[in-house]
Each structure stands twice: as C-alpha cells, then as structure tokens.
C-alpha positions as CSV (number, residue, x, y, z in Angstrom):
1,X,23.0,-5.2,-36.4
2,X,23.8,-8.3,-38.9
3,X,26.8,-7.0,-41.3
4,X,26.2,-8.1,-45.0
5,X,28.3,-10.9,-44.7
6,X,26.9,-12.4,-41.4
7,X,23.6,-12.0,-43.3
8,X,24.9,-14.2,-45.9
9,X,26.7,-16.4,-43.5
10,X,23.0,-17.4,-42.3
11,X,22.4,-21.3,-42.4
12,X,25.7,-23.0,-41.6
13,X,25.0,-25.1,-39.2
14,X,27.9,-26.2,-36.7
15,X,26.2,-29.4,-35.2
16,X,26.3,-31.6,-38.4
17,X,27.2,-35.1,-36.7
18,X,24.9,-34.5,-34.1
19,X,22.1,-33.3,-36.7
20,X,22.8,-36.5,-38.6
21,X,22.9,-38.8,-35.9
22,X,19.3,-37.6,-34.8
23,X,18.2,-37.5,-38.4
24,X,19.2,-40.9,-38.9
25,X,17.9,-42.0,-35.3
26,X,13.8,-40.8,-36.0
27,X,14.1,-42.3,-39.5
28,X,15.0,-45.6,-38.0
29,X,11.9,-45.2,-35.6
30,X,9.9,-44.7,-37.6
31,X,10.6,-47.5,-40.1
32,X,10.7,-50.3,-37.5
33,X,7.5,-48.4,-36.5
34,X,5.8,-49.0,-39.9
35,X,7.6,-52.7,-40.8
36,X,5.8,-53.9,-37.9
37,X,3.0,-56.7,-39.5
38,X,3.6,-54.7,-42.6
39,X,1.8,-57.5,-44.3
40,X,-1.1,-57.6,-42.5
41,X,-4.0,-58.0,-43.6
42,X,-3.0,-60.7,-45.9
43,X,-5.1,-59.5,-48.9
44,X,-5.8,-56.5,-51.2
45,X,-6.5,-53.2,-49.8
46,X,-8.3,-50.5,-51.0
47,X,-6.8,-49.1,-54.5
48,X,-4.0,-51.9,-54.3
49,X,-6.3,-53.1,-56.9
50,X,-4.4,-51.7,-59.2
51,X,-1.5,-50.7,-58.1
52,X,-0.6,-53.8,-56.8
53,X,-0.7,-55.7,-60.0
54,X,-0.2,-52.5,-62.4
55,X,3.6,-52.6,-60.4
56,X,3.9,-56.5,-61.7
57,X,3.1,-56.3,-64.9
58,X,5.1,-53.2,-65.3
59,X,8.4,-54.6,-63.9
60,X,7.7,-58.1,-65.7
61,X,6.4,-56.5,-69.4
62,X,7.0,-53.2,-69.4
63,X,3.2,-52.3,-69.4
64,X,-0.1,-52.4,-67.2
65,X,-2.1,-55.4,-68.5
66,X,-5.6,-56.5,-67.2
67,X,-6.5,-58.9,-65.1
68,X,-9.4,-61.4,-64.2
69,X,-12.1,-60.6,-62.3
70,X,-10.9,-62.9,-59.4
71,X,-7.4,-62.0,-59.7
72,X,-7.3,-60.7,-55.9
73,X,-8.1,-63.7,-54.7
74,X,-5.7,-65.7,-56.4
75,X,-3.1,-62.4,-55.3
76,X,-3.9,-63.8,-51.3
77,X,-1.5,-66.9,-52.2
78,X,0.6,-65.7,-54.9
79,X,-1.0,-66.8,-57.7
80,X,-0.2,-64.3,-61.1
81,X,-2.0,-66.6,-63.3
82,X,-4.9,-63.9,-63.0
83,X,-3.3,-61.6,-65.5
84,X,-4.4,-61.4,-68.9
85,X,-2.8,-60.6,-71.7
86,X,-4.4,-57.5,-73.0
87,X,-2.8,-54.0,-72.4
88,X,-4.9,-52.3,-69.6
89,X,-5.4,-47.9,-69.7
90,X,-4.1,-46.8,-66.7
91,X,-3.9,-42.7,-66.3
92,X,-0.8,-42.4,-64.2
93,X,2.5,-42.2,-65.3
94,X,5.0,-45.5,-64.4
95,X,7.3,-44.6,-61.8
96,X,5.3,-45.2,-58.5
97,X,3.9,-48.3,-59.8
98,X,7.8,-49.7,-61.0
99,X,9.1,-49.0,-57.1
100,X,6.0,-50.9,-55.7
101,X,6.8,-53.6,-58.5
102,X,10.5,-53.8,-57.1
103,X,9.5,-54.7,-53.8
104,X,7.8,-57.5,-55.3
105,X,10.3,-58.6,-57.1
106,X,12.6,-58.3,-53.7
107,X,9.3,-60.4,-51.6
108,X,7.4,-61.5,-54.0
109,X,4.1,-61.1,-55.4
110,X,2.6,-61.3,-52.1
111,X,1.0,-58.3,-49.3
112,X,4.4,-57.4,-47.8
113,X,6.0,-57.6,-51.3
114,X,4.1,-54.6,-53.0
115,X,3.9,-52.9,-49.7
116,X,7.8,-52.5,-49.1
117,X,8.3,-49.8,-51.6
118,X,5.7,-47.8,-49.5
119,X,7.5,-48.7,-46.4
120,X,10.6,-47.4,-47.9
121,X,9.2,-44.2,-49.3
122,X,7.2,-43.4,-46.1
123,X,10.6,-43.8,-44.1
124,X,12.4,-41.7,-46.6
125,X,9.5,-39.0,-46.2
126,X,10.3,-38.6,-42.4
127,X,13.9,-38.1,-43.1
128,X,13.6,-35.8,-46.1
129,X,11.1,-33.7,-43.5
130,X,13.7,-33.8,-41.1
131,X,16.1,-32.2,-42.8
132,X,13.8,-29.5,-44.6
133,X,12.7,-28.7,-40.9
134,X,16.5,-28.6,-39.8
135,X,17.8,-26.4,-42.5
136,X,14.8,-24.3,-42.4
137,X,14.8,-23.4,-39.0
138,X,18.5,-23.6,-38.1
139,X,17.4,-25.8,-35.6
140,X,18.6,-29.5,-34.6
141,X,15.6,-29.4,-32.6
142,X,12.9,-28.1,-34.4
143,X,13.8,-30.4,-36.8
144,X,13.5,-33.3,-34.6
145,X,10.6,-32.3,-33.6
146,X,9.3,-32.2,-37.1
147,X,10.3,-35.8,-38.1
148,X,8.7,-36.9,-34.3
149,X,5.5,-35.3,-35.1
150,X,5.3,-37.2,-38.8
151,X,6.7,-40.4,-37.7
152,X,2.9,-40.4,-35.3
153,X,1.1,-39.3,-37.9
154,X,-1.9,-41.2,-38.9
155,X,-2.1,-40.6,-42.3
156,X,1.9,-41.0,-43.1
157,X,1.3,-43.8,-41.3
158,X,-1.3,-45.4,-43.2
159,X,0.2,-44.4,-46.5
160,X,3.5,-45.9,-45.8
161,X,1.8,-49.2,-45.1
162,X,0.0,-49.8,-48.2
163,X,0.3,-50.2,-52.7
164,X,-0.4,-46.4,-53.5
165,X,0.9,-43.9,-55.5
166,X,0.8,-41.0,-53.3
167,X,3.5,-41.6,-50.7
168,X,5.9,-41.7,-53.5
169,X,4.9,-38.8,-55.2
170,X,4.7,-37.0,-51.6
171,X,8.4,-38.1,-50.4
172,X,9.5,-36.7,-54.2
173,X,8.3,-33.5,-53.8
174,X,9.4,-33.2,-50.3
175,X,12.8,-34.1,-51.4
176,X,12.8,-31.3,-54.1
177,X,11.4,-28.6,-51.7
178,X,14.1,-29.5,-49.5
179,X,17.0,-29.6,-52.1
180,X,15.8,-25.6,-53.1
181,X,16.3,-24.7,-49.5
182,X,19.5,-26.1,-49.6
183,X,20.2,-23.8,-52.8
184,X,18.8,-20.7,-51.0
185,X,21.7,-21.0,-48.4
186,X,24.4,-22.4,-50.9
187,X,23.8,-19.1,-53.0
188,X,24.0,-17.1,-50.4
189,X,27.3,-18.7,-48.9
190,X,28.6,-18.6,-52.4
191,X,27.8,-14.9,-52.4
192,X,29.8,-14.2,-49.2
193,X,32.5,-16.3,-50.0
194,X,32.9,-14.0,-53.0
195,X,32.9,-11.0,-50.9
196,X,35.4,-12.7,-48.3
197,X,37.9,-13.5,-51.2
198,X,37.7,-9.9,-52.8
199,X,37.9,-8.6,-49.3
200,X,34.5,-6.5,-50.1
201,X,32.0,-5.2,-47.6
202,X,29.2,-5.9,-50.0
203,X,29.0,-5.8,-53.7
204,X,29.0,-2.0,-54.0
205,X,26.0,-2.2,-57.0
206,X,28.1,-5.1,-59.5
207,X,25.5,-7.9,-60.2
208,X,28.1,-10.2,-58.4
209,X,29.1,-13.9,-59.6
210,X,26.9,-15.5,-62.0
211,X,27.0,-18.5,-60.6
212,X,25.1,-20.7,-62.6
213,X,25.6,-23.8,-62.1
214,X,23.6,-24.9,-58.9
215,X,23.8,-28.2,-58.0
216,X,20.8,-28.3,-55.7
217,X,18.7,-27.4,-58.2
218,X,19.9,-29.4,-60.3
219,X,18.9,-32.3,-57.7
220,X,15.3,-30.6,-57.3
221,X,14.5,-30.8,-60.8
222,X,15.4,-34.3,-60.8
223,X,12.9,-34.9,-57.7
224,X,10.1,-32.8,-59.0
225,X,10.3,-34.8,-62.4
226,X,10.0,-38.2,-60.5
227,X,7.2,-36.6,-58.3
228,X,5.4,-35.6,-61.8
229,X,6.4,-39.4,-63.1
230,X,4.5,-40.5,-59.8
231,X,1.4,-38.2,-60.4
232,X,1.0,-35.4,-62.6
233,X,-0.2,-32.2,-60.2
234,X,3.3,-32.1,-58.6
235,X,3.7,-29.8,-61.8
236,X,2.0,-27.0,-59.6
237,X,4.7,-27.1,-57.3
238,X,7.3,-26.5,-59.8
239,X,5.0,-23.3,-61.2
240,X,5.1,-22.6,-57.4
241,X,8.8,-23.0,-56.6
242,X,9.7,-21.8,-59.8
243,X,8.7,-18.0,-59.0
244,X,9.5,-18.5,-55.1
245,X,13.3,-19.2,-56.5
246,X,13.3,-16.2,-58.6
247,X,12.5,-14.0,-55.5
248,X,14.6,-15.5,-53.3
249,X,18.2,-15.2,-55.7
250,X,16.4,-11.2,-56.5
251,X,16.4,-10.9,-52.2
252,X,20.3,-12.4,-52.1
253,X,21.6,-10.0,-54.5
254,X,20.0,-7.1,-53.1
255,X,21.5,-8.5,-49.7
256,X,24.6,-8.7,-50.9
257,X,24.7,-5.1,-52.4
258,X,23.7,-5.9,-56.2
259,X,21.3,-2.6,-55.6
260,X,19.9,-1.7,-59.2
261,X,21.7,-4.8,-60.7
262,X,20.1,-7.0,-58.6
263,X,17.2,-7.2,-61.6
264,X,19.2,-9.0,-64.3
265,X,19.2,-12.0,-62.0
266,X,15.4,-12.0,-64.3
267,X,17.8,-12.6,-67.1
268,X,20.2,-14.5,-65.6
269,X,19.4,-16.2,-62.5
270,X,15.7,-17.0,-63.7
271,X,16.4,-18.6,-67.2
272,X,19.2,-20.7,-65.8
273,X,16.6,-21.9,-62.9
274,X,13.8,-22.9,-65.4
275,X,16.4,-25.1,-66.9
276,X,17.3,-26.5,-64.0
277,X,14.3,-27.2,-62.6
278,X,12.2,-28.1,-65.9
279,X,14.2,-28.6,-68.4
280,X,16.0,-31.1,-66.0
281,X,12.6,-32.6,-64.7
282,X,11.1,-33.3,-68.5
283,X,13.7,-36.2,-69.7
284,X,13.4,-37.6,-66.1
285,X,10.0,-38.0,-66.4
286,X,10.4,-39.6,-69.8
287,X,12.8,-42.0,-68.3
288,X,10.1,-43.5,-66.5
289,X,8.5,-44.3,-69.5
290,X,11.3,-46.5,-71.2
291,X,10.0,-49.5,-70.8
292,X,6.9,-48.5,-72.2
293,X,8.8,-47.3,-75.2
294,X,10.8,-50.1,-75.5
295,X,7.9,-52.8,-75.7
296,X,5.2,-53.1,-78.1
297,X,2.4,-53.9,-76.1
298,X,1.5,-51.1,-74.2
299,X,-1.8,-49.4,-74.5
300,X,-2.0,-47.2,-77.5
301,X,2.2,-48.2,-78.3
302,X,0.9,-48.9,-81.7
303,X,-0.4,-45.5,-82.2
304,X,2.4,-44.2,-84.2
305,X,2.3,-46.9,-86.5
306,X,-1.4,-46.5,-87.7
307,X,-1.1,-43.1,-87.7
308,X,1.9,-42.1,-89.7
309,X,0.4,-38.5,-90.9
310,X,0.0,-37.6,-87.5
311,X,2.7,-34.4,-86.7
312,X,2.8,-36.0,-83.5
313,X,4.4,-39.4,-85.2
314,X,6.6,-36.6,-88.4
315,X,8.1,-34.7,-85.5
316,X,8.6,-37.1,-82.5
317,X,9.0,-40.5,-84.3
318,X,6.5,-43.3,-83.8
319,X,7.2,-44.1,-80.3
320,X,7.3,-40.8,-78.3
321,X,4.3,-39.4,-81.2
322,X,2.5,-42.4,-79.7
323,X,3.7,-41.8,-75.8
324,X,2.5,-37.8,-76.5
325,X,-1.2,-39.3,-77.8
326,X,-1.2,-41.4,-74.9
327,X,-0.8,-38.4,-72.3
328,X,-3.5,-37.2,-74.5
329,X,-6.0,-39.3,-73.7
330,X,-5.0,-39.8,-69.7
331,X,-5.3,-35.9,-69.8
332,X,-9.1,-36.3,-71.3
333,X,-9.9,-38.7,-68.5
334,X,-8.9,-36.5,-65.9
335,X,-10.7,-33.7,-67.3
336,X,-13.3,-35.1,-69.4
337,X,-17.3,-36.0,-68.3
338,X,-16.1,-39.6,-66.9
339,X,-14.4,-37.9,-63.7
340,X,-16.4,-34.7,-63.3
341,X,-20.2,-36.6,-63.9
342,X,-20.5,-40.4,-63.3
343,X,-18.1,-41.3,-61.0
344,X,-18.7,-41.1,-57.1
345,X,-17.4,-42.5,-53.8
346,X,-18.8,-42.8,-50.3
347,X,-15.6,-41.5,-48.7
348,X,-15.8,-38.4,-51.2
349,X,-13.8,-35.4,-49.3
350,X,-13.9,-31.8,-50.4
351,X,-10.7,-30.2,-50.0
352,X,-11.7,-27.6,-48.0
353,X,-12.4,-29.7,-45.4
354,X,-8.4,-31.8,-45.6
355,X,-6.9,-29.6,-43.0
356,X,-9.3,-29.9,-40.3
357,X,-10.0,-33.5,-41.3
358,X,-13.4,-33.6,-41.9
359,X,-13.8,-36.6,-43.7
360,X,-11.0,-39.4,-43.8
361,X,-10.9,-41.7,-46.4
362,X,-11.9,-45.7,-45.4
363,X,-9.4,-48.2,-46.3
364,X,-10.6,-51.5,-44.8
365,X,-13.5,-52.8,-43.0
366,X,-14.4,-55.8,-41.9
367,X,-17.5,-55.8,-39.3
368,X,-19.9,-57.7,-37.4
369,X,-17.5,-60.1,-36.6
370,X,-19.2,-62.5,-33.6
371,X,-17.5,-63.3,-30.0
372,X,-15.9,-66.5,-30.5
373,X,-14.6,-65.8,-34.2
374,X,-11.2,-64.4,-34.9
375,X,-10.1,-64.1,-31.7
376,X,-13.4,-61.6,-30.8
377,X,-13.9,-61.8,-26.7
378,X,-16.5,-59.0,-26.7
379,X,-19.7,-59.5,-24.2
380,X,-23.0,-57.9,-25.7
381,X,-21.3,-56.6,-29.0
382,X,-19.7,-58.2,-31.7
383,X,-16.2,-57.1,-33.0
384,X,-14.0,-55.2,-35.9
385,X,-11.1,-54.9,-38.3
386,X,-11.0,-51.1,-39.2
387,X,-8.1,-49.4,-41.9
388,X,-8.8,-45.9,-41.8
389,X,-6.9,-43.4,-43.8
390,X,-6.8,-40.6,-41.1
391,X,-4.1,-38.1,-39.4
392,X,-3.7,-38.0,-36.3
393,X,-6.3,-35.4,-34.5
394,X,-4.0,-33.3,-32.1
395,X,-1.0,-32.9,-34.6
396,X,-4.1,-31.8,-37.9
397,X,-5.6,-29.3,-35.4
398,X,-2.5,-27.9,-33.8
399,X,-0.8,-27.8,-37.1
400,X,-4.0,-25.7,-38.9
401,X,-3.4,-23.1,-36.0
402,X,0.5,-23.1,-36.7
403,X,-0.7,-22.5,-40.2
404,X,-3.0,-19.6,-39.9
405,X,-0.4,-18.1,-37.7
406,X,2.5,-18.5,-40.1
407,X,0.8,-16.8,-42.7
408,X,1.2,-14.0,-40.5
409,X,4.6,-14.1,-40.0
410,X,5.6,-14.4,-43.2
411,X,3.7,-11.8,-44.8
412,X,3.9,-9.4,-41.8
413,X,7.1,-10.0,-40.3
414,X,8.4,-11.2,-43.5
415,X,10.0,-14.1,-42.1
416,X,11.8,-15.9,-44.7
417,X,11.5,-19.7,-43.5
418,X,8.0,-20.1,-43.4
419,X,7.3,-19.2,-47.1
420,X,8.9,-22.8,-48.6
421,X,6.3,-24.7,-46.7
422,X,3.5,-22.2,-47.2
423,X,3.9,-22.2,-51.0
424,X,4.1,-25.9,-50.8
425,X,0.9,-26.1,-48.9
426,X,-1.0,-24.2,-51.2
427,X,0.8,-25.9,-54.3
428,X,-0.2,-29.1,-53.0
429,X,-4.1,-28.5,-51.8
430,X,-5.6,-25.2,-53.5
431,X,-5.5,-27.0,-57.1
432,X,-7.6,-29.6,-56.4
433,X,-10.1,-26.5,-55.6
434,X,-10.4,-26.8,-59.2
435,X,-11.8,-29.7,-59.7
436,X,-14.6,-30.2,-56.8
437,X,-17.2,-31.7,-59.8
438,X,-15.1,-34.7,-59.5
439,X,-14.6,-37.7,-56.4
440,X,-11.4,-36.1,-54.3
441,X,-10.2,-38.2,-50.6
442,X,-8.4,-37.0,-47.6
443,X,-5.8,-39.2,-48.4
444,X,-4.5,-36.6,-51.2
445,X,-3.5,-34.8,-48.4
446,X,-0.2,-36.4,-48.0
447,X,1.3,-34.0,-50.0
448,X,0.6,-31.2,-47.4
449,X,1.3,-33.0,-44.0
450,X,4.8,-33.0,-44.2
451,X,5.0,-29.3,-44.7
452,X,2.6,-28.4,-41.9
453,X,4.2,-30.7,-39.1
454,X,7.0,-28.8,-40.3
455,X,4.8,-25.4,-39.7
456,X,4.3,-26.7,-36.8
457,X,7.4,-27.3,-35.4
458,X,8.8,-24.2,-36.3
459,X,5.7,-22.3,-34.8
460,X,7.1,-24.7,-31.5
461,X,10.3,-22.9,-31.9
462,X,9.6,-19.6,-32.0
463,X,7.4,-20.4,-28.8
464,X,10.3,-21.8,-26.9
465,X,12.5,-19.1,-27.9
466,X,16.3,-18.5,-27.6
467,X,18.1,-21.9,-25.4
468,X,18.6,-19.9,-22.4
469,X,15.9,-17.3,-23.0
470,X,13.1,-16.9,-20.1
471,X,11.0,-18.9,-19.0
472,X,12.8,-21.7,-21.2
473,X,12.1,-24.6,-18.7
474,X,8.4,-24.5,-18.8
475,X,8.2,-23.6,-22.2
476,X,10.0,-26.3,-23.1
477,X,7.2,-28.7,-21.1
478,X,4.6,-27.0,-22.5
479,X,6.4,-28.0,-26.2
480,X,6.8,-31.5,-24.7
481,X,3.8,-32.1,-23.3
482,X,1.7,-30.9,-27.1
483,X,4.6,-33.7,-28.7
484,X,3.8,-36.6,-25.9
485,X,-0.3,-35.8,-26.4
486,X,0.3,-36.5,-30.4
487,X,2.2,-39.6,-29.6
488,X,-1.0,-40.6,-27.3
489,X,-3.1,-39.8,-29.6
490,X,-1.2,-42.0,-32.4
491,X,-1.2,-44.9,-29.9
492,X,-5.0,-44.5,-29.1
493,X,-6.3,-44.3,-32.8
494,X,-3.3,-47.5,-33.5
495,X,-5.9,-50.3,-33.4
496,X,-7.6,-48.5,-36.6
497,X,-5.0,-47.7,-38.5
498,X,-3.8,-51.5,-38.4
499,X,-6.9,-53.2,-38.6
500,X,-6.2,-54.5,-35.1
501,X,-9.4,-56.7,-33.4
502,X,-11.5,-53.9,-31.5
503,X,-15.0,-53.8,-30.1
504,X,-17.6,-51.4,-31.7
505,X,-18.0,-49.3,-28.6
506,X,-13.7,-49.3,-29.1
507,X,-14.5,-47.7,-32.4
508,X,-17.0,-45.2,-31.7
509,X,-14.6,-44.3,-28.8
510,X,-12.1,-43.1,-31.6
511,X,-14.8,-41.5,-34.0
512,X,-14.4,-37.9,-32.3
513,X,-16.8,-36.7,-35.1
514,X,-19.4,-39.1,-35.4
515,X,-20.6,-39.8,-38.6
516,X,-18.3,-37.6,-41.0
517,X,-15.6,-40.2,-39.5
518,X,-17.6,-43.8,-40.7
C-alpha cells in the first residue's frame, strides 16, 4: 500500500529527455506532414472568406473592413485592391484572425500566406496533446501514441491546412487543459515536499501550505483567455475546469492528511484559482482588442462618442464603453432570430451526431471534371477535386468506444486521469446542445478530438498493461496493429482531404456512409 507521500510523489516522471525527444519527434511529423502543398488549391476555401481578409485588414488597420464582391478573385494573385474602406461587423473576437494575418505578413497575402498560422497552430495542437497525454497517463508511450493518432487525423488535418478560427481556439484550450494537469501534480509535489522537509508522515489534520501562487495556472488562465479571444464558448471550459480544480486541490489536502481542514481550501484554494484562471484570462482577452481600441475606425468605435450618457461610456470611458456595446451586439447575433431562424447550410450537423461522424462538413468541390482536363485519365467517368472536413473513421469510432468506457472508469473506479479530458469533452460539445435551432458543422468538433485520441490512448494503455505484465507481446500488436489501421485509413481518405485528382467511383469508395458523407 502507497504511503501518503508516495501518493503525492505520483507524476514525476524520470524519462524527461527521452519524453522530449519523442514529443519533439511526432510534432515535427506531423508538421512536415501538413506543409506539404500547404498552398494548394491556389484560391479561397470555404469560410477563408473572411478570415482570410478579416486577418489583413486587421494586421494592416486594426479593424475588419469590407470587401468587394470579386475580392476572391483578385486574392488568387495577390491583389488587396478589393478592400474597401468601410468597417465590416464581424462577431468574433481578433486574436485568431491577427495570427492568420501574421502569416500573411511573413508570405504574403497569398493561399500559403494566411494558411501558415493554421499550419503552426495545428502542429502546436499535436504537441500540446502529447504532453497532456504524457503527463496524464505517466506514460512516454501512451503519450506517443496520442500525438500519432492526432497527427492522422482527418479533421486536425484538414483544420491545420486552412484560414479558420477553430484550430486556434482548439490548440488554446488544449494548452490550458494541459497547463491545470501540470498544476494537479505540482500541488501535490509541493505538498510532499512540505511533508519531506518537516519530516511529517502526513499533515496530521493542519490545512497545510497555502500555497497560492501557482504558476500553472497562472499559464492556463492566460490560454483559456486567448482560446475565449479566438471564439467565445471556450468560456464553458473555464466554468468546467474551474470546479474540476476545486475538487482536485479538496482530494490533495485530504491525501495529504488536511482531514476536517481540508474544506477551507473553498476559501482559500478556490478564490485564489478564480483569479488565476479568470481574472487572469479577462485583460488577456482585452489585449486582443488593442488595436481595435487604438484606431478609430472600427465598427461601432465611435459608439462612445455619440453616446456620452451611456453608463457604459461614465464608467468605462468612451473606448472600452464602446468595445462593451460592441460584444453587445455580437452577443445578439449569436443569439438573436438571424442565427436561430433564417440562416441554413447544406452541410448542417447536429451535434449529437459529431462523435460518430455522421455528417462531415464540405470544404471544396470541384466536379465533373472531363478525361483530358487537369490531368483527369479516367475511362467511362469523369474526375474530382474533393476538401472534406472529416476525421478519420477508425480513430472517431475506436475513440467513441474508449469514451463510453472511460466514463466508467472514472466514475466507478474513480480513476483520476480520465476526468481532465472527460470534462473537456463535454465542455467542448454538450453546449452547443443548446443551440440546435441554429446551422452547427462537424468541424466544431475540433475542440473535442484532441481529448478523445487522448481517451483513446490511455484506454490503449490500460489494455497493454504493466511493461513486462502477461501476455504483453501480443497485446502490444494488437495496440499496433488498431495505430497502423488509423494510419491506413488516413492514407486512404488522403486524396480528399487535399483535394488530390480522383475518379468518382475513387470517391464513392471513401464515402463509407453514402449520402450523409456528400
């Protein structure tokens, strides 16, 4: 039996070069796997309508402007001369579209320009998962496994190779989740370091060190507030993580020996983690709006000034009174009639339909094309160029089941490490249950994948058991064998995830559920 302090002890991990060197080794796979004809097709995909030239304007005026009705075109060959002067409303807030604008600045206003930043951010999402899966799990391995099973992932693929917000706001909130497990352990290590250097068994019923100054959450704060800065509904996983902290600083002092006392880490603990991780997160998402603030022609910047008997405009000055009216109104578009009545889309996806995949989202599409023409060899069938936004099949399925199952064994067998990613899960997807009235796509579910390839690869783990435990050999092929089929399965859905030349018949081939794929 585990004495208090081994307990505690849980979590430091002795193979930190080794960890590294694999971390660093997937991340680079998958990169070069993602750069490769990054900026192809050469023209304006899907909702880079606006993100696209929203991350221009932004870098080069401080504010979305509109554009003219032929602006993609002239986008093709670099030509800005499409943008208008007039202040456009956009209802997200700055910070994915200034990163996409960066990379243009970098490339240029141009298809690999404001894809870079995704690039970047989809890389960055594989080695943030990596690490979360690692620390998690205790496991080099499982985390490896983790980061493998992203890096062939359809949709991570898909939305590291194109102008959207998501993969930003996805590789934030990853970030975050992983910076609170890194807290959970540095607690607890701080906790029996205490108990080391007071040569104590346990804390004997004292409430312990306070302790409040946590770095790691600190560094979570600052990711959720970019994730929120990104897209707004990341605030549900603070709600989330903000209660899952709570318990898990209550279940260290108890571990420890706090007994009774345990329960003023509500009045302690708790406060001090609300500051941390929104009181932090609020002036980092207001960052993101400086150059907003700091120009005057932004949509509704001259709010303030027209409106000087506003208590928005007495108590907050004319610029942040006019920023708070602002939210205002992006916050009655998202709720109002607009959303939930008028507006529709052919690749609509209900959300309880995300984790089995039920309806992908279509990115690109160009069809019919004839044998002879762009490169089309096909006998008795003409040819395609097909984006979709889909995961890849095996790893979706196999990762539900790992789901379902760790529900489970977190709730039954109270296993600890597969709580993070299960709150995150439901953070991330059961909102959106809330608003079916209006158009919601697969590729929202972004936010969950990377915690359920890391489900997944801990459920993997606990299969293959202790290193020389029985039976380790074939369990270990068996573990292999479900990793090299999602890695086939990447490689055969490939051609439609690139928009690579394929034959109809090639595409039916790859639409394993008919018409709820097209």
């Amino acid at each position: 039996m585990q004495t208090t302090l081994q307990a505690l002890d849980d979590g430091r991990l002795r193979d930190r070069t080794f960890g590294w060197v694999v971390t660093i080794a997937i991340t680079l796979l998958a990169f070069a796997l993602r750069l490769f004809h990054l900026g192809q097709p050469n023209k304006i995909l899907f909702d880079e309508t606006y993100y696209a030239k929203d991350g221009w304007a932004v870098n080069q005026f401080g504010y979305e402007r509109n554009w003219a009705e032929n602006a993609n075109d002239l986008l093709v060959n670099g030509d800005t001369s499409g943008m208008q002067d007039g202040a456009a409303f956009v209802v997200h807030p700055p910070l994915g579209k200034l990163l996409i604008g960066w990379g243009e600045q970098l490339f240029g206003m141009n298809s690999f320009g404001w894809r870079f930043a995704a690039l970047v951010f989809g890389t960055l999402l594989v080695f943030f998962t990596i690490r979360m899966a690692r620390r998690l799990s205790r496991s080099t391995l499982v985390g490896a496994i983790a980061g493998l099973l992203l890096t062939f992932d359809g949709l991570a693929f898909v939305m590291s190779r194109i102008a959207l917000l998501d993969i930003f706001q996805a590789t934030f909130a990853v970030a975050a989740v992983s910076a609170l497990v890194a807290d959970r352990d540095w607690f607890r290590h701080k906790l029996a370091d205490h108990l080391r250097r007071h040569d104590l068994p346990d804390l004997g019923g004292r409430f312990g060190p306070l302790l409040l100054w946590r770095p790691w959450r600190v560094v979570a704060g600052v990711m959720f507030g970019a994730s929120c800065a990104v897209k707004w509904n990341s605030i549900y996983l603070i709600a989330a993580f903000g209660i899952l902290v709570v318990c898990w600083d209550l279940g260290a002092r108890r571990l420890a020996g706090a007994g009774r006392a345990r329960w003023f880490s509500l009045l302690i603990d708790a406060p001090a983690a609300f500051v941390q991780l929104v009181v932090v997160a609020v002036p980092v998402y207001l960052a993101t709006w400086i150059p907003w603030l700091t120009t005057e022609g932004g949509w509704g910047r001259d709010w303030g000034a027209n409106n000087p008997d506003s208590p928005l405009v007495k108590y907050l000055g004319q610029a942040l009174g006019s920023l708070a009216d602002y939210h205002r109104e992006m916050y009655d578009f998202h709720t109002g009639d607009y959303m939930n009545v008028e507006a529709t889309h052919p690749y609509e996806a209900h959300p309880a339909g995300w984790l089995l995949m039920l309806r992908p989202i279509g990115i690109e599409a160009v069809n019919d094309i004839p044998t002879g023409t762009d490169g089309c060899e096909a006998v008795g069938q003409n040819c395609m160029r097909i984006i979709s936004g889909m995961g890849t099949p095996i790893l979706w399925w196999a990762a539900l089941v790992a789901i379902v199952l760790a529900i489970g064994w977190w709730i039954v067998k109270r296993d600890w490490r597969f709580g993070a990613p299960l709150v995150a899960i439901a953070a991330a997807w059961l909102p959106w249950f809330m608003h079916t009235g209006r158009p919601q796509f697969f590729f929202y579910a972004i936010m969950v994948i990377p915690f359920s390839v890391t489900i997944l690869a801990m459920a993997l783990g606990k299969f293959l058991g202790p290193a020389h435990g029985p039976k380790r050999m074939v369990k270990g092929i068996l573990v292999g064998a479900l990793v090299l089929a999602v890695i086939w399965n990447f490689a055969f859905i490939y051609p439609i995830l690139t928009g690579e030349l394929i034959t109809r018949s090639g595409w039916w081939l790859r639409m394993w559920l008919g018409n709820a794929w097209v």
